[in-house]
N, C-alpha and C positions, 0 to 999 in steps of 0.2 A: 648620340643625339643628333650630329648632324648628318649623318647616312636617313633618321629616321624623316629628318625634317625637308630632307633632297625629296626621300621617295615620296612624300607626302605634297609637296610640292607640283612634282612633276606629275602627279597623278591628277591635280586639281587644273592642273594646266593645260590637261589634256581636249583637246577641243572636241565638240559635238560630234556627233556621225559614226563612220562605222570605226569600231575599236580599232585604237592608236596598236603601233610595232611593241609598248612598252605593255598595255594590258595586257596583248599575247604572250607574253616574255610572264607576265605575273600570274597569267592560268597554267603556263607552263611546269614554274614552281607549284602550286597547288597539287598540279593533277598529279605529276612527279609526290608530289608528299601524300597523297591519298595512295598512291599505285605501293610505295612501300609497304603501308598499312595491307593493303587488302594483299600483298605478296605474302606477307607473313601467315595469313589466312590457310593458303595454299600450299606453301614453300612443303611444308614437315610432311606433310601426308605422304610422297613417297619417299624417306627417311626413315620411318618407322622400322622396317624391318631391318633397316642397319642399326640403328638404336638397342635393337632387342638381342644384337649377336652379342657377347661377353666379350669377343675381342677386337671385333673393327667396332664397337659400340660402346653402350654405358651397361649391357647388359640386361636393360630396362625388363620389369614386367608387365605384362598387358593392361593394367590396373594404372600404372606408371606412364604407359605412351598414351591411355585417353585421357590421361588428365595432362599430357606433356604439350594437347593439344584443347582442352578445356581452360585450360589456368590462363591464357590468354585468351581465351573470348569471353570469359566468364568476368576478369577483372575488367576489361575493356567495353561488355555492354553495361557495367552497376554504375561506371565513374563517368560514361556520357554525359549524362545529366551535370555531376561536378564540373566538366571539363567546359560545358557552356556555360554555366553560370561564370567561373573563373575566367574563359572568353571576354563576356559581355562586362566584368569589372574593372579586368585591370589590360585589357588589349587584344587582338586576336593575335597578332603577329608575334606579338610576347609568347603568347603561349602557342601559339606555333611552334617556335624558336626553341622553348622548357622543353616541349614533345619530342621535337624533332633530339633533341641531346640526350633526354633519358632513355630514349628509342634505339638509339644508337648505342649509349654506353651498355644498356642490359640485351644487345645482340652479343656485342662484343662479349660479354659473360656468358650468355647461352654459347656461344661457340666453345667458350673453355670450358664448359662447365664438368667436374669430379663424379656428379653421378646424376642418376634418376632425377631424385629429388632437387639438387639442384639445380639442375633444367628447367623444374616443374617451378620453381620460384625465380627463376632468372627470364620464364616465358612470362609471367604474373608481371612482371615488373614492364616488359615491354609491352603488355598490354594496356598498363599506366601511360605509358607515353601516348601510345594510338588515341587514348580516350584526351589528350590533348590536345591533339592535332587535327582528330577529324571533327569536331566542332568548327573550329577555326578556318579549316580550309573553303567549309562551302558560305561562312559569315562572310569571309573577304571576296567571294565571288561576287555576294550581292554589293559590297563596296564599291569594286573595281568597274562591274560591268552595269548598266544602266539599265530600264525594262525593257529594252529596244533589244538587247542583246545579252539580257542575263541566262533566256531558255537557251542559248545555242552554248551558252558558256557549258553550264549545270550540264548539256548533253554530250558535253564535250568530257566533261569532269567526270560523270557518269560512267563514260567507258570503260574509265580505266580499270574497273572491278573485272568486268568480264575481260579486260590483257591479262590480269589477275589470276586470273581463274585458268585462263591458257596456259599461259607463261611461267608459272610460279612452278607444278611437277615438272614441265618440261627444262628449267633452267634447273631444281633440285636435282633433276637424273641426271642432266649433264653434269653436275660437277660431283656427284657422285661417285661418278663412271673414271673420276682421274685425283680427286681429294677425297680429305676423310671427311666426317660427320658435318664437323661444326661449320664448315665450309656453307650450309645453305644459309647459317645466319651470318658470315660475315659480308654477305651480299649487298646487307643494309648498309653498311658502314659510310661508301661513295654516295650515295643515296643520299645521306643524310649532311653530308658536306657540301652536296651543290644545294640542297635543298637549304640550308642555314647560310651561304655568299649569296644566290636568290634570292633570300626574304629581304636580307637589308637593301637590296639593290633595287628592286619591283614592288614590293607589298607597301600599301601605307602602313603607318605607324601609327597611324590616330588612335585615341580610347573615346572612349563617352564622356561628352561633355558633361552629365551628372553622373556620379557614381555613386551608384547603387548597395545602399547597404547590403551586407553577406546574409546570407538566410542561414544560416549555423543547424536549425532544429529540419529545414525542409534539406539540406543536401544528407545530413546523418539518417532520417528516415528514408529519404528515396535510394539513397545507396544499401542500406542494411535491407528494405524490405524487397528492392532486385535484387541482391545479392543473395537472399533467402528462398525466393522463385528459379532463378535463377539455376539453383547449385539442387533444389530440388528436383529440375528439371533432368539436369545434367547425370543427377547420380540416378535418377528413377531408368533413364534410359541406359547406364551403364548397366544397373544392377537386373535390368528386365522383369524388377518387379515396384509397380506402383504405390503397394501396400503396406509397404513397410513403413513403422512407427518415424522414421528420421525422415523417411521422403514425402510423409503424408505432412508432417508437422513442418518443416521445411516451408514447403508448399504454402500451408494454413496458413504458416506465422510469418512468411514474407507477403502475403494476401492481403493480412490486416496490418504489418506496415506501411503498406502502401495506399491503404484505407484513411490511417491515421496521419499520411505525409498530404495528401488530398485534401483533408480538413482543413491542417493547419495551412494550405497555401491558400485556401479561401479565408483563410482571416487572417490572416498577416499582411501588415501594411506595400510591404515589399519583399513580394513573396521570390525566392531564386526560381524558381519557375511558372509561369502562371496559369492553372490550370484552367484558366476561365477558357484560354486557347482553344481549347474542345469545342466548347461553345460552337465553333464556326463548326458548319457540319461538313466542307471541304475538306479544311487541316485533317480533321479525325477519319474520315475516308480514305485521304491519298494516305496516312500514316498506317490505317490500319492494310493498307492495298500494298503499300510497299513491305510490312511485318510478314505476309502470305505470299508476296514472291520469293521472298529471300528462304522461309522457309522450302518452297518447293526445290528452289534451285540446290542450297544448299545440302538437302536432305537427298538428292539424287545423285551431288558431285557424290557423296557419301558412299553409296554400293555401286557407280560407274567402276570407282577406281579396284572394288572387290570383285565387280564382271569381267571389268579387264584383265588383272592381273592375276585371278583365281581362275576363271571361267577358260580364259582364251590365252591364260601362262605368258603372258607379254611383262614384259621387263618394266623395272620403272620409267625410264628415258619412251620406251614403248608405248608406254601407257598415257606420259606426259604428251606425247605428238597425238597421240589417239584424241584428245581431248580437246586439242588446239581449235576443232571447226566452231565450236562452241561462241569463241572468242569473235570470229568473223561474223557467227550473227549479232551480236552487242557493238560491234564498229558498224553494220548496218544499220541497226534498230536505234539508235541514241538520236545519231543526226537530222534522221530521215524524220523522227518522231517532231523535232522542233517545225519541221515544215509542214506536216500534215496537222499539227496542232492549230496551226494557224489557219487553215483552211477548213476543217472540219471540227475543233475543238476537244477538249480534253477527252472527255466524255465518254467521244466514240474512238477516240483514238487509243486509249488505253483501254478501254473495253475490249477492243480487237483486239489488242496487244498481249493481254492475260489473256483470252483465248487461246491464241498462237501459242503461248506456254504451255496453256493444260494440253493443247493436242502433243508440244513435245516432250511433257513429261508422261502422257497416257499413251505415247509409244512405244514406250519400256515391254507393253504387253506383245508385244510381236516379235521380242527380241528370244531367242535362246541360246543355247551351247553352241549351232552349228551357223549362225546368222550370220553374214559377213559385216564389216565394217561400213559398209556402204550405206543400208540404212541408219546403221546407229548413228553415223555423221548427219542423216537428216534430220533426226530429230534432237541431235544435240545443236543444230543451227537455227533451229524452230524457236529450243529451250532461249536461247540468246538472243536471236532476232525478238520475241517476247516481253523478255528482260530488259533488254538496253532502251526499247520503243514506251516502257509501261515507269521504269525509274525517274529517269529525266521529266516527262510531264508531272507527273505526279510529286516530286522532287520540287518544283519550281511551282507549284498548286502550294505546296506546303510554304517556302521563302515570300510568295506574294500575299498572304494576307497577313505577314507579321507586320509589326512595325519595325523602326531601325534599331533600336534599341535592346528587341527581345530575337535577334538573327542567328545569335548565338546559342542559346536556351532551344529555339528552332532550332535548328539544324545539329540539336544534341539529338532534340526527340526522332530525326530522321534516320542520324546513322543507330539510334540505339534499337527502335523499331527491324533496323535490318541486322543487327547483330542478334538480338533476340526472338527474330523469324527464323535464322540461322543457327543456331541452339536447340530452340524447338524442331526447326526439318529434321538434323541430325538427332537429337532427342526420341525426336516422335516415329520417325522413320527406321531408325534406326533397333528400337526396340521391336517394333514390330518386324523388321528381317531377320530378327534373333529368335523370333519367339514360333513367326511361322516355319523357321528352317529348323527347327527344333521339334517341331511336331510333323515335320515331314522326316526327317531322316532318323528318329526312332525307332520307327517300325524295321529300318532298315538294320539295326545294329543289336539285334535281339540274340541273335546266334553269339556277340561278342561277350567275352567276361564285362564283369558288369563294372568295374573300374575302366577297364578301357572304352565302353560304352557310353559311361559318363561325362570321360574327356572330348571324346572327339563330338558331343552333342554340341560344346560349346561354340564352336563354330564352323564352316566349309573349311578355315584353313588346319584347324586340327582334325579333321574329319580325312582331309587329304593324306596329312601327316600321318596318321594311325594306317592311312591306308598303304604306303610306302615302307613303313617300318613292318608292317605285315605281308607283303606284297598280294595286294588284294587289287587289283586295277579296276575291280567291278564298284568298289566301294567308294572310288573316286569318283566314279561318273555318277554313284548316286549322288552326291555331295555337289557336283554342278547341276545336277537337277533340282535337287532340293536347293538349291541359292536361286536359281533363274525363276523357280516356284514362288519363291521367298519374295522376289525384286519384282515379279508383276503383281504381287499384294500392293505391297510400300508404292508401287509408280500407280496405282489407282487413290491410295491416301492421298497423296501428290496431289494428282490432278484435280481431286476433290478441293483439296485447299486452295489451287490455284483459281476451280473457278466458283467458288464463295469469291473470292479477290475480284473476280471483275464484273460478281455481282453488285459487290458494296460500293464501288467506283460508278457502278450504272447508276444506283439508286442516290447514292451522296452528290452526284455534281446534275442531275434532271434538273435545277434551278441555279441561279446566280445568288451568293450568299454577300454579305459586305464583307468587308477586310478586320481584322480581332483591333480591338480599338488597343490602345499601349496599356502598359502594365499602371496597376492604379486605378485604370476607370472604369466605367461600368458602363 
């Protein structure tokens, strides 16, 4: 209580003007605790294939390693919403603190963990913690920093997704390259130690002067009826058919949960989330703008890493440096974005910004099997420069019409909007690089018995396999044709969603709207 009562103190103490040594010290901690979260995002993907060996691995089946990497984004975008509400009641820095420890302890599990399936529920678990933490991290930004300097914060906090996104295979290959497995999750561990001696030291401790009754009936429907979207989502794009009885009802019946969760927030007194929020036609714009970049980005990291390492046989450490330019345009685009917002306003700045994206993800079309690296670095600097310029306004669009009260519950709808942009990219994307590499490389396996025809339809990397165990080297080049075929379908879906995205950002902010008035009134 009195670490809480120092930092709370000292933060009020803090004089006018430009942010104090101690606010820096407190976004440090923040951005430090989001960069874990979005590490984990990234870390496992090149892991997989050690995963899947029987004996430097768990053995895994391919049914095993997509869900080894679903079970944490799937738990992590349904309990958003939970993880603000729980914010906004009983502290941000509290449940920071809960995040950051069960984050930690269920790494520390996935590192050990006996097999497959225990992976697959020790990732579920960590993804409980993230839906803790990242509500909380961007509440406390609007705490800490003032309106003077919250957009620099938020651009600052912003980035750390795209180091994220560099960083995470390139540090899982390196320590691949000299430990075993579980080595990419005990990475967290340090992580989560400076991050929990930082909070008590920099973060206030304050809660809400009223507290707010628990909305019991709005978090059990908003969680069951995402969770039912959700996993529909997940398995339709696994299973590469839409139409099946479990994924169409999935779908329905998380639809109309989330029907019925909407209802009841409009008539309950003190609803855990307010959906009147919408109402502002800003909020719902930048949320739905930032839902369609996360999808494009996320649906592209998606087949980058099957171009690079199927396509052009680059190792995973390989593949992780390959992907690094990425990162530098999101360290340009974030900061640069707070200044040009000010001069020429959201509007056109993040309109421009989703442009820049759709041209880097509509450059996938010029890429093939013989392309050098050189261009693909351009347009994964595009994708980022994009990215980091179009988040942060639009991020801090959503924080400024809340009131202080609902920053929590905000900034739940923000990260879960990019969690389930990112679901859907690899979803939606993903099904469709299965489905058109599958009707291209048929034709080609006509001559083969029809069981080993049938396997290697399933994807480029069993298509390669069958070509190796038979020594066919013609069959392999068909197999990076039919992928490169495959990937400039999916980078036109992309591009398409990206720029719907900086359509509805043109259209939602051509007028100044007012700020959502607080929960309760009308």
């Amino acid at each position: 209580m009195a670490a809480q009562n120092t930092a709370t103190t000292a933060a009020a103490a803090d004089p006018p003007g430009s942010p104090t040594g101690r606010q820096w010290l407190a976004l440090s901690v923040l951005v430090l605790s989001q960069l874990a979260v979005w590490l984990d995002n990234t870390v496992l993907n090149v892991a997989l294939k050690t995963l899947a060996d029987p004996d430097e691995g768990l053995g895994a089946s391919p049914n095993q390693l997509q869900w080894s990497i679903s079970s944490y984004t799937l738990v992590f975008a349904v309990l958003l919403f939970t993880g603000g509400v729980l914010a906004d009641r009983y502290g941000h820095r509290r449940l920071l603190l809960t995040g950051m420890l069960v984050f930690g302890a269920a790494s520390v599990w996935a590192a050990y963990a006996g097999s497959a399936d225990e992976l697959i529920v020790a990732r579920g678990v960590m993804g409980l913690g993230s839906a803790l933490i990242m509500p909380a991290t961007l509440a406390l930004i609007a705490q800490v920093f003032d309106e003077r300097h919250r957009a620099t914060a938020i651009a600052i906090w912003s980035g750390s997704s795209g180091i994220a996104i560099a960083t995470g295979p390139m540090l899982s290959g390196a320590l691949l390259d000299h430990f075993w497995w579980g080595s990419v999750f005990l990475v967290n561990v340090p992580i989560v130690v400076l991050c929990a001696v930082g909070s008590f030291l920099y973060l206030p401790g304050t809660v809400a002067k009223v507290r707010k009754k628990f909305d019991p009936l709005g978090v059990l429907f908003s969680t069951a009826g995402l969770f039912a979207v959700v996993w529909g989502v997940i398995e339709g794009g696994h299973r590469g058919d839409w139409s099946g009885p479990a994924v169409l009802g999935s779908l329905a019946g998380g639809a109309v949960l989330v029907v019925v969760f909407v209802v009841i927030e409009l008539r309950v007194s003190s609803p855990g989330f307010d959906v009147r929020l919408f109402r502002n036609v800003r909020f719902t714009g930048a949320s739905v703008a930032i839902m369609l970049t996360f999808f494009g980005v996320n649906g592209s990291m998606y087949y980058t890493s099957f171009y690079l390492q199927g396509v052009h046989r680059q190792t995973p450490l390989e593949c992780g440096l390959s992907i690094a330019p990425v990162a530098l345009g999101v360290l340009l685009g974030a900061p640069l974005s707070a200044r040009l917002v000010r001069r020429y306003g959201v509007r056109s700045v993040v309109t421009c910004a989703m442009l820049i994206a759709t041209a880097g993800f509509f450059g996938y079309v010029f890429l093939d099997e013989h392309t050098g690296l050189g261009l693909f670095w351009v347009f994964l600097v595009l994708q980022g420069l994009g990215m980091g310029a179009a988040i942060a306004p639009t991020t801090e669009a959503i924080m400024s019409v809340l009131p202080a009260d609902r920053t929590g519950a905000g900034s739940a709808v923000n990260n879960s909007m990019r969690q389930i942009g990112g679901v859907l990219g690899v979803a939606v994307l993903g099904s469709v690089l299965a489905g058109v590499y599958r009707d291209e490389i048929t034709p080609k396996l006509s001559d083969l018995p029809a069981d080993s025809a049938a396997a290697a339809e399933e994807s480029p990397e069993a298509t390669r396999l069958l070509a190796e165990r038979l020594s066919l080297p013609r069959l392999s080049d068909f197999a990076d044709q039919g992928f490169v075929h495959a990937m400039h379908v999916a980078a036109v879906v992309g591009a398409a969603v990206a720029l719907v995205g900086a359509a509805v950002i043109w259209w939602t902010f051509r007028r100044p709207t007012a700020p959502v008035p607080a929960a309760g009134s009308d």
